[in-house]
Every structure is written in C-alpha cells, then in structure tokens.
KEKE-3310 file (N, C-alpha, C; in steps of 0.2 Angstrom, whole numbers, plus 5000, padded with zeros to 4 digits):
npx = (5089:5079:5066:5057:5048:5037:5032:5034:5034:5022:5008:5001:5014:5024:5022:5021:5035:5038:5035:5039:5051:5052:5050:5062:5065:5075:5074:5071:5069:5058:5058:5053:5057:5071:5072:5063:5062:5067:5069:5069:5085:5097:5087:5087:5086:5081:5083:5069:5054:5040:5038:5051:5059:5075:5078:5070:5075:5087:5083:5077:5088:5095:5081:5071:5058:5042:5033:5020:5012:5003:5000:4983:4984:4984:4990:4991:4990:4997:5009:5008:5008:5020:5030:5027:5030:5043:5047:5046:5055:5067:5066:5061:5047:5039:5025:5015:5003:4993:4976:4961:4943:4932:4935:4934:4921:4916:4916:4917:4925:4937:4950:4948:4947:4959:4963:4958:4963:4978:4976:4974:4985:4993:4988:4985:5002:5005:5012:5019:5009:5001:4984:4980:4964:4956:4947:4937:4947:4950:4958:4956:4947:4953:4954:4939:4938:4937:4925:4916:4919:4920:4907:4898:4893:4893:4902:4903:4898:4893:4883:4868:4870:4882:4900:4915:4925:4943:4957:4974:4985:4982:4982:4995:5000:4997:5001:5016:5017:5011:5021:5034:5029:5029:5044:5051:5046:5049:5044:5036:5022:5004:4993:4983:4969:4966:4953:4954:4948:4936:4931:4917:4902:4899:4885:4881:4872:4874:4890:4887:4882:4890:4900:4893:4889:4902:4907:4897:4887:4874:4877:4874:4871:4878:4872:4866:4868:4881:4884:4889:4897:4908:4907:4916:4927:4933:4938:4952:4957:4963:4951:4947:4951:4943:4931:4931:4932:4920:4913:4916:4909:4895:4896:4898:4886:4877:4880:4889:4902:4907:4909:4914:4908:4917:4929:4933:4936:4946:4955:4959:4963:4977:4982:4984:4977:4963:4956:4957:4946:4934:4928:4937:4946:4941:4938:4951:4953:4946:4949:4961:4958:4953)
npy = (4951:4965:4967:4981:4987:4998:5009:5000:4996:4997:4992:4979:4981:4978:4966:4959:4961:4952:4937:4937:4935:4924:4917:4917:4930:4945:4959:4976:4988:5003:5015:5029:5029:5020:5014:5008:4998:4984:4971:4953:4947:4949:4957:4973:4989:5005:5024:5034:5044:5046:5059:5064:5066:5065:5055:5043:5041:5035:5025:5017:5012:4998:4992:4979:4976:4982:4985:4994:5004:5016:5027:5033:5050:5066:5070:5058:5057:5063:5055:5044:5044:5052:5043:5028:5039:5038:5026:5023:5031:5024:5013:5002:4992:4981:4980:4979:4983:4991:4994:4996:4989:4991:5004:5011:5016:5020:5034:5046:5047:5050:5044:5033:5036:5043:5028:5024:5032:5030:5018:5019:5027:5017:5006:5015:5019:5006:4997:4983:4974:4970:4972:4977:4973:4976:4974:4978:4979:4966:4969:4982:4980:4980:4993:4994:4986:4989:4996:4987:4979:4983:4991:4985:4986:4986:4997:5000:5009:4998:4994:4986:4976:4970:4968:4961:4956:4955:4948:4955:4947:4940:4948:4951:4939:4936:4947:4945:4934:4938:4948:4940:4933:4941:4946:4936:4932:4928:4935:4952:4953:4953:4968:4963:4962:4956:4954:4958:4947:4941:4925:4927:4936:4948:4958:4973:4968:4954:4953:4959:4949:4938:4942:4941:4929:4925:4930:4927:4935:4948:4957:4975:4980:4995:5005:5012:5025:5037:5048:5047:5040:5046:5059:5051:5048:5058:5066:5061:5061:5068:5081:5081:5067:5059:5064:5059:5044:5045:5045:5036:5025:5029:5023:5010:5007:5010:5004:4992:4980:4969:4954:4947:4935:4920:4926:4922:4908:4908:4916:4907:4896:4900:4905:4892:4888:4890:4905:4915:4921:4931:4928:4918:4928:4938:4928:4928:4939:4941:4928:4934:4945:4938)
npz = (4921:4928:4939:4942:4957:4961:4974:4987:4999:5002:5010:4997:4990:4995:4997:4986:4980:4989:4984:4973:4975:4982:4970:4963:4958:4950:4958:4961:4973:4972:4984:4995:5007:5012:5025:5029:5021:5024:5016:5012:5008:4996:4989:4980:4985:4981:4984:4979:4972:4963:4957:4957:4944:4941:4950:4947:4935:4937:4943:4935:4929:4919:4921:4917:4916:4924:4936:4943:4955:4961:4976:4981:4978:4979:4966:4959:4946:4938:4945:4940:4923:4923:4927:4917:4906:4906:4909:4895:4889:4896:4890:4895:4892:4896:4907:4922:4928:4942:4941:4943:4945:4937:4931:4922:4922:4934:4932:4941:4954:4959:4958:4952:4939:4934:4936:4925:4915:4914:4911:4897:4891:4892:4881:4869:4868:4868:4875:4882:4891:4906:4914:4931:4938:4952:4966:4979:4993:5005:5016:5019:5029:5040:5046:5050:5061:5075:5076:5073:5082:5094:5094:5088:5075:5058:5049:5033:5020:5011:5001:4995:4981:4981:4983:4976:4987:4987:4991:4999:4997:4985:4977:4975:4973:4961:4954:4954:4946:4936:4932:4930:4920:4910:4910:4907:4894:4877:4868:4865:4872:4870:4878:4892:4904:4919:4930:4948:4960:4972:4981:4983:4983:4990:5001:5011:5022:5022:5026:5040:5045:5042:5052:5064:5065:5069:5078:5087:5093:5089:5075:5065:5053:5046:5034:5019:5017:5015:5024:5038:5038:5031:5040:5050:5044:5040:5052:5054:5042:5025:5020:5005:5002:5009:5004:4992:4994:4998:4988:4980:4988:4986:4973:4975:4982:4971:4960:4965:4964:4955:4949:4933:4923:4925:4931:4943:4944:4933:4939:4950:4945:4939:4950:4957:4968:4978:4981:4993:5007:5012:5025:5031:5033:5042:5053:5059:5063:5073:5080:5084:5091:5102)
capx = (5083:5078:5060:5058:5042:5035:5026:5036:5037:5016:5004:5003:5020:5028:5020:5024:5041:5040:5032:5045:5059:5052:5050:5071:5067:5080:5071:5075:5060:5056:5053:5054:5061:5072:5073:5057:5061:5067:5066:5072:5092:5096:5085:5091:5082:5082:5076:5065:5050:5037:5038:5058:5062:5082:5079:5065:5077:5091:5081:5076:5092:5096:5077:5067:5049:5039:5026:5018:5009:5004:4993:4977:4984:4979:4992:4992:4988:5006:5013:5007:5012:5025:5032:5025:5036:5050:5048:5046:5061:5073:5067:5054:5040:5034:5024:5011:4999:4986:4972:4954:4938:4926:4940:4932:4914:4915:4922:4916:4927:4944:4957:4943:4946:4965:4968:4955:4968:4982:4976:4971:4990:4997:4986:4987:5008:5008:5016:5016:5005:4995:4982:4979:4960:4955:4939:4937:4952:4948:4963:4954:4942:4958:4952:4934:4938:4936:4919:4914:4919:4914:4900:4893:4891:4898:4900:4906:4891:4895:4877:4865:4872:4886:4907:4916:4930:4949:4963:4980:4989:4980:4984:5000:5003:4995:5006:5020:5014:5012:5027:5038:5028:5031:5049:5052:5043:5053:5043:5032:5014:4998:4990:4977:4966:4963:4949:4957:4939:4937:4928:4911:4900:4895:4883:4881:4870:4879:4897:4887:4879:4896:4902:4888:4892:4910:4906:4890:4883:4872:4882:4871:4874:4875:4866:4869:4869:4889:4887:4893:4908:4911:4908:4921:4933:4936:4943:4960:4961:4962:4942:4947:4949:4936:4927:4932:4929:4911:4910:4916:4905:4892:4895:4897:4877:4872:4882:4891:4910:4903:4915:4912:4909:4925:4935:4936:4939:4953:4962:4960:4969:4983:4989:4984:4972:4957:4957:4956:4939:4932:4925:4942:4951:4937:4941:4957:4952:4943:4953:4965:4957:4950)
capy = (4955:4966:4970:4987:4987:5005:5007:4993:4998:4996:4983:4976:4982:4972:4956:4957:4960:4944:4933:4939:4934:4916:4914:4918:4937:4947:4964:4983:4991:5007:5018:5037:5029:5015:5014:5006:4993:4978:4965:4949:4947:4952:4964:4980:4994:5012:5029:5037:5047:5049:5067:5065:5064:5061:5048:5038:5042:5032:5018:5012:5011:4992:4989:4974:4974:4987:4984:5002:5005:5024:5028:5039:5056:5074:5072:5052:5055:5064:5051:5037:5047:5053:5036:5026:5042:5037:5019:5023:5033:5021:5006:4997:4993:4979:4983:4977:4990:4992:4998:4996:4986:4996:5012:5015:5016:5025:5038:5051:5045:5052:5039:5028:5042:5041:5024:5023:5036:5028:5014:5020:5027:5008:5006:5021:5019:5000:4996:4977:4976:4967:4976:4970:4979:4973:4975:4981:4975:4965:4972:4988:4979:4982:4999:4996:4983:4991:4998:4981:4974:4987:4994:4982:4990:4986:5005:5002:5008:4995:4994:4979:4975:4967:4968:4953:4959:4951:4948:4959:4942:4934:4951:4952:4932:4935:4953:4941:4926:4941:4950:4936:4930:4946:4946:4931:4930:4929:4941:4957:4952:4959:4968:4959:4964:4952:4956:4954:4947:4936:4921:4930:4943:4950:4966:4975:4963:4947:4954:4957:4941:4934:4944:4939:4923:4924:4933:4924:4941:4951:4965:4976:4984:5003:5005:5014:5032:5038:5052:5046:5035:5053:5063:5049:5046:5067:5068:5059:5060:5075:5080:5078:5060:5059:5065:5054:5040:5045:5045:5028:5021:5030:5020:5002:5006:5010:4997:4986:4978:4962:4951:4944:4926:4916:4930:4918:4904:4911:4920:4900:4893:4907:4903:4883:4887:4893:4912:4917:4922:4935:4926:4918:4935:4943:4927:4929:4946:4937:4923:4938:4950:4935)
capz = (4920:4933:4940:4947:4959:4964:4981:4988:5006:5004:5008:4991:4987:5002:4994:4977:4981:4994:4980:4967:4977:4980:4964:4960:4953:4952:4961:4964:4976:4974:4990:4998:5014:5013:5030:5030:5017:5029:5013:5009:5006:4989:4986:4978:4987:4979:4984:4974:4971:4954:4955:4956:4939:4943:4953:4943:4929:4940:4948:4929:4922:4921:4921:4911:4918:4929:4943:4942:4958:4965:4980:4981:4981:4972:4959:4956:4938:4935:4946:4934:4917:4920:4926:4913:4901:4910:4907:4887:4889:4897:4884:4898:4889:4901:4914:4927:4931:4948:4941:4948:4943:4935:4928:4915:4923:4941:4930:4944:4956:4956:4958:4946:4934:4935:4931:4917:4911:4913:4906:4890:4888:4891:4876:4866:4868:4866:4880:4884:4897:4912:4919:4935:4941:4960:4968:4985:4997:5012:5020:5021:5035:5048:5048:5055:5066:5083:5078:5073:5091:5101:5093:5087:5068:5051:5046:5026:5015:5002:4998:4991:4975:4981:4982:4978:4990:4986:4999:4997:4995:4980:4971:4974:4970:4951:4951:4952:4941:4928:4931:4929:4911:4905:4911:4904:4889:4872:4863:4866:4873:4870:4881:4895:4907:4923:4936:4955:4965:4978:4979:4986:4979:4998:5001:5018:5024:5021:5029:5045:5047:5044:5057:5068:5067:5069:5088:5092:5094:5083:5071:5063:5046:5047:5031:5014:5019:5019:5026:5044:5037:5027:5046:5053:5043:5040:5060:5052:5036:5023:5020:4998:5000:5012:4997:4987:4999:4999:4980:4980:4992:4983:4969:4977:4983:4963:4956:4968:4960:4952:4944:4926:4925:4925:4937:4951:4942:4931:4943:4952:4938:4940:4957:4957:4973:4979:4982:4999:5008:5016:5031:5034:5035:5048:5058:5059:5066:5079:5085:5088:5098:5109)
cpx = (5080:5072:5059:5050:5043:5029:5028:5036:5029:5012:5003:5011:5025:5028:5023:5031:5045:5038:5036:5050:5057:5051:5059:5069:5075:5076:5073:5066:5062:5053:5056:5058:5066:5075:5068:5057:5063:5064:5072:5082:5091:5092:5087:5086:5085:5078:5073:5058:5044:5037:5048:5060:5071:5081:5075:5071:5084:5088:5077:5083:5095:5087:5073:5060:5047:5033:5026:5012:5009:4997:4988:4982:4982:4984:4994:4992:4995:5010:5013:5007:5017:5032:5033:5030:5041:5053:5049:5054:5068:5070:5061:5047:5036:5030:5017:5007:4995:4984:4968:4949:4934:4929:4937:4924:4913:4919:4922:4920:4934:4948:4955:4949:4954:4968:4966:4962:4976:4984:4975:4980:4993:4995:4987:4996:5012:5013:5015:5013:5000:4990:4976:4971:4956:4950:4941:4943:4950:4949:4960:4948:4946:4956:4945:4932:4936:4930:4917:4914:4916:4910:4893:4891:4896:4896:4899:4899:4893:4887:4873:4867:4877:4894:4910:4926:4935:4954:4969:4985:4989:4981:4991:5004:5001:5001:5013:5022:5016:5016:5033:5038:5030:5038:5052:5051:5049:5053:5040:5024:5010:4996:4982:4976:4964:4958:4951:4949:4941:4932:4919:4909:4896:4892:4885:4879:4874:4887:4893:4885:4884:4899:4899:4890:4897:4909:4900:4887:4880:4877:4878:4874:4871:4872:4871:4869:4877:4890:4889:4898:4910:4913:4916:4925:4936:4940:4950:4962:4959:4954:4943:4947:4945:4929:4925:4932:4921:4909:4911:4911:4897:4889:4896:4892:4876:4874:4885:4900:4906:4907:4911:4911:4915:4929:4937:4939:4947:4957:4965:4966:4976:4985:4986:4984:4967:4960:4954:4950:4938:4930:4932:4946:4947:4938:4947:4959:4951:4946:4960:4963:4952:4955)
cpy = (4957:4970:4976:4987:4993:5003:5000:4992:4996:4990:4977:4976:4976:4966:4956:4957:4953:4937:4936:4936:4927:4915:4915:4925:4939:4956:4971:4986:4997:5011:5026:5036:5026:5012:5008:4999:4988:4972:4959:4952:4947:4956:4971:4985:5001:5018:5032:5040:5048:5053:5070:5064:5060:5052:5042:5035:5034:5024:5013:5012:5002:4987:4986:4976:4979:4986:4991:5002:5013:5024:5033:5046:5059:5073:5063:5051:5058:5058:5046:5040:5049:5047:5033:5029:5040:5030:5018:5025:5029:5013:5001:4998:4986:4979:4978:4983:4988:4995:4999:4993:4990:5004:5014:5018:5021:5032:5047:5053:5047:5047:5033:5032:5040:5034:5022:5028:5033:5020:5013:5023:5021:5009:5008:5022:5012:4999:4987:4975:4971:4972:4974:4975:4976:4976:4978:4979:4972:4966:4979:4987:4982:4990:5002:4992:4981:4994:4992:4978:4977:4992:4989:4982:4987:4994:5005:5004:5005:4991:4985:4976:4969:4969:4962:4953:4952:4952:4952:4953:4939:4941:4951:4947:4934:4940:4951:4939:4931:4944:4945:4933:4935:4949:4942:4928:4933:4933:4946:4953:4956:4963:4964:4963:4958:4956:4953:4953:4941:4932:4922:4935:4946:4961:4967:4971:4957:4949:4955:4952:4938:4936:4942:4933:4921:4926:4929:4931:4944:4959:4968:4981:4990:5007:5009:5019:5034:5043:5054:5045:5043:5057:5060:5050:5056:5067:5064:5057:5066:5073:5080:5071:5058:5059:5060:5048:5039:5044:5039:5023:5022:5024:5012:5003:5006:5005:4992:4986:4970:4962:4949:4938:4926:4920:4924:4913:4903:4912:4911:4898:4895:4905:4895:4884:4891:4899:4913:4922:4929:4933:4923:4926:4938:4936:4927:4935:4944:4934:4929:4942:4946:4934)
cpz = (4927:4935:4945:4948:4963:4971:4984:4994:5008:5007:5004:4988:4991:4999:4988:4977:4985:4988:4975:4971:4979:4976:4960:4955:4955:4952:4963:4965:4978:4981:4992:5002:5015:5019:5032:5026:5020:5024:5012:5007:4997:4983:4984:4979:4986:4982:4980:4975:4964:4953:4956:4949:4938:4946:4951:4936:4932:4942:4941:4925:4925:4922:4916:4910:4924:4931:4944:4948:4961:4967:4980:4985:4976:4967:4956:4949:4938:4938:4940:4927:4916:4921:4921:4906:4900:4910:4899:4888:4890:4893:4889:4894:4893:4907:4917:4931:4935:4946:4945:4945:4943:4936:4927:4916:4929:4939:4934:4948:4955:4955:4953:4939:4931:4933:4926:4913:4910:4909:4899:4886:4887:4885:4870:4864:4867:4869:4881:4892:4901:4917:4921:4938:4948:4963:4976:4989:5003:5016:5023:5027:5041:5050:5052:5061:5072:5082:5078:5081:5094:5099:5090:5077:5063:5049:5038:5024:5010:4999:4999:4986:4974:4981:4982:4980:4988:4990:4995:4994:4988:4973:4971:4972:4963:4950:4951:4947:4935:4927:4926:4922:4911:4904:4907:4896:4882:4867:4868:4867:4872:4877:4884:4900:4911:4930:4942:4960:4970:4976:4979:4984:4988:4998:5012:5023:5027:5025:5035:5048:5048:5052:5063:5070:5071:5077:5089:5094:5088:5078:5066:5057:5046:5042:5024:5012:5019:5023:5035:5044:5034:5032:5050:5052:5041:5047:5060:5045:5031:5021:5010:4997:5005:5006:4994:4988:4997:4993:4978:4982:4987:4977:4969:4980:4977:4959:4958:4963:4959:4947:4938:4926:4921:4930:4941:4948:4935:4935:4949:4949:4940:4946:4959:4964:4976:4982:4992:5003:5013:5025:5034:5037:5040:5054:5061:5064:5075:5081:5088:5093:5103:5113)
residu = (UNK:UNK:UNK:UNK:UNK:UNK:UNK:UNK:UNK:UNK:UNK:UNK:UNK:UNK:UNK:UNK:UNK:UNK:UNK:UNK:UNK:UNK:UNK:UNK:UNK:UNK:UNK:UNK:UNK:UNK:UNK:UNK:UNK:UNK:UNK:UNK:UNK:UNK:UNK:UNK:UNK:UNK:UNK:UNK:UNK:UNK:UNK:UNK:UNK:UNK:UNK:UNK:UNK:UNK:UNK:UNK:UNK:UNK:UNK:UNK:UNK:UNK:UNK:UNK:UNK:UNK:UNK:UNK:UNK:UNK:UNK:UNK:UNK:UNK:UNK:UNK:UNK:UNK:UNK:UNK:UNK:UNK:UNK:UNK:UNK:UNK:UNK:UNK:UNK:UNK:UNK:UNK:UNK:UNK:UNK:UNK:UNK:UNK:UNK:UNK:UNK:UNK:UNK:UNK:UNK:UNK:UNK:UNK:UNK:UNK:UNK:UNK:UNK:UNK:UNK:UNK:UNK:UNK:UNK:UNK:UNK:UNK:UNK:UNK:UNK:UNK:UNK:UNK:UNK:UNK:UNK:UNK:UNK:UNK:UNK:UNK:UNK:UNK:UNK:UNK:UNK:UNK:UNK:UNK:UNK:UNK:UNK:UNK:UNK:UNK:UNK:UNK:UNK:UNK:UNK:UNK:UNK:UNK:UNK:UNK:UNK:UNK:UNK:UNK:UNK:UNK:UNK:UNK:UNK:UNK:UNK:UNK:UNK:UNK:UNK:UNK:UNK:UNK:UNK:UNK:UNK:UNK:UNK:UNK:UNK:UNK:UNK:UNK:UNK:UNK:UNK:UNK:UNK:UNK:UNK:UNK:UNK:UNK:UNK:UNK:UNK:UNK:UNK:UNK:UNK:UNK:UNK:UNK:UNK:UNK:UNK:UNK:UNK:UNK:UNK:UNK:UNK:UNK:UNK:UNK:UNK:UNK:UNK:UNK:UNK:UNK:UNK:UNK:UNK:UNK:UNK:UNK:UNK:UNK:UNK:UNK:UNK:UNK:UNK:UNK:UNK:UNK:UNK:UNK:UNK:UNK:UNK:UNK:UNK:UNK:UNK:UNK:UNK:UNK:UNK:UNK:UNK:UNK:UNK:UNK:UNK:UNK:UNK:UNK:UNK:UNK:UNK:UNK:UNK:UNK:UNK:UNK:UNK:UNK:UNK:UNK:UNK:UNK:UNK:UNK:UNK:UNK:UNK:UNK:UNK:UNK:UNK:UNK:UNK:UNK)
# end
C-alpha cells in the first residue's frame, strides 16, 4: 500500500514524509523538482504537477492513500479539484486533506474560501477522509525574526482575540498517525475533522512579552493596523497575496483562531505527548542568533 504525499519538497511536506517513513510506510512524494527531494532511502520520488494531468495521472497509479497538500496560489482551487478527480478516477478514495481552521467562516479570504471548497467535495463525493484544519503556523515567525531582533517589534497584526498558533512538526506527526489509520484500516471510514492548535491561545500582546523575556529587552507589539505588514511584505512578494495576507490578518483581529475545547487535549492523546510551544520555538530562535 502506497501513500502518495503532494507538496513533498515543503515544509509540512518534508515532515510528513519523514514521520511516514519512521513509521514503515511505503511512500512516493510528489514534487515539480526532484532535484530538491533529498529524502530518506526508499522513498519513491515522482515529478509532477496538479495542473499536469498526465503526470498526476501517472504518480497515482499504484496508489492506496493520499496526503493532499497545495500552496497559496491564484489557481489552488483547480489544484485541489482536480487532484481530488484524479484520485476518484484512479480508485483513491483515502485521503488526508490540509485544510485551515475556521474554512468555513473567513469565507472572505481566498485560500479560506478554497479549502471550505474542497472540503465540501470530500464530503459531497464521500471520500474517506481526514481533515486536518491548522491554525496559524509558528514556523511563519522565521520570517519576522530580524525585525524582532533588530527593531525591536513584533510586526504580525494577530490582534486581541488570540491565535493558538501550532508548530509544523505536531502537524505533520498527526498527518502521519492519520495517513497510516486510513491506510491501514480494514474498511472505509467516516469522515473527521481534527483542529491542528497549539497548546496556547496567544494575542499580540502576549507573543511580545514572550519575546521580551526571551531577550531581556523590551519588544513592543506593532499593533492591529495591517497596513504596514501589507506596505512590507508587497516589496517581495506578489501585491494579490499580499492582499490576501491582509485579509487574513484582518480576520485574526475580529475573530482570532480559537480552538474548541478538547483541541489540545485530543490532538495530546494522538501523538502520546505534549504539543510543542510557542515560546520554545522563538527560543530556539534566540539561543541561535546569540
């Protein structure tokens, strides 16, 4: 039985591939480049694309189980349906979806929007399915880093409300755990939906305090205004997800990402140990650039 993981070469993709392969999958990883794959011995690395058809066509034959990841871009909604076709088509019908926590609600937000959509065909297609929804990423700190050190600032506007940011590692071990039931399982399962959260519900505030701490200096929270981080981040990255950057942010000030009671404590259970912190991961930061 062979699990095909899309977006394998990513951040998340990279893991779930490393945490399938110590568990004894037997794994073929999806990528554009495989130049860049550099995985584990016995991995079966394919190229491919989601607007290849041929090649999609090719990279699932042989396949049991599908890890369904596709990054923020303009045409992610055909990525992820016509995959998903592709997967009906060649007889896959388990899969392991990246959604996003709160789809179905930030439905303003493009890439929001998108995986409520492709959630809804899992559903609507009776797919046997895990869908995995993950809250803000911690990992996404490595990009404000150097402001933090040398300005002093936490730039994110993630509001008052709260994020209860989750580390790349703790999704990619449950994206495993549930690959592998579903690989493995005797019958057809229902569709589930687990919340990926961290163990902290932390606002703007409280992330630079930590920070504060962590340096012995003051870090001061740049507020819940986006339209700096929107000014920034445009000078290297297209100005449509810039956009849609902003619309996010927007929407972690009016509503935050606020876990369900149990989240933490379930997703605990699932990997039999505590979830990884935010405050460890920005030391981590620190003990390096000292």
């Amino acid at each position: 039985m062979t699990i095909l993981v899309t977006a394998s070469t990513g951040r998340v993709g990279r893991k779930v591939v490393d945490q399938l392969v110590q568990r004894g999958a037997k794994v073929r990883a999806l990528t554009r480049d495989p130049a860049k794959a550099n995985f584990p011995a016995g991995v079966e690395v394919v190229q491919g694309d989601m607007l290849d058809i041929d090649s999609m066509r090719a990279a699932f034959e042989g396949v049991s189980t599908l890890f369904l990841l596709n990054a923020v871009t303009g045409d992610e909604f055909t990525q992820a349906i016509l995959t998903l076709n592709l997967a009906r088509e060649a007889g896959v019908e388990r899969v392991v979806y990246l959604s996003v926590i709160h789809a179905d609600r930030f439905v303003n937000v493009p890439h929001f929007a998108v995986k409520s959509g492709a959630e809804r065909m899992l559903t609507a297609m009776d797919f046997s399915a895990t869908i995995l929804r993950p809250t803000y990423f911690i990992d996404n700190e490595v990009m404000i880093k150097d402001v933090v050190l040398g300005h002093g600032v936490y730039p994110m506007p993630i509001g008052g409300k709260g994020l209860a940011m989750v580390d790349a590692r703790d999704i990619a071990e449950v994206a495993a755990i549930e690959l592998i039931r579903r690989d493995q399982a005797a019958e057809k399962l229902p569709i589930e939906t687990i919340n990926l959260v961290g163990p902290d519900t932390l606002t703007g505030a409280d992330v630079a305090a930590i920070w504060s701490e962590l340096l012995g200096r003051n870090i001061v929270y740049g507020g819940d205004d986006p339209t700096a981080f929107e000014v920034n981040m445009a000078s290297f990255m297209p100005k449509w997800m810039v956009y849609e950057m902003r619309l996010m942010a927007e929407r972690y000030v009016s509503d935050g990402m606020i876990p369900e009671a149990g989240d933490a404590e379930r997703l605990t259970q699932i990997l039999g140990r505590p979830l990884h912190s935010y405050r460890d991961f920005a030391a981590k930061i620190v003990a390096d650039a000292a």
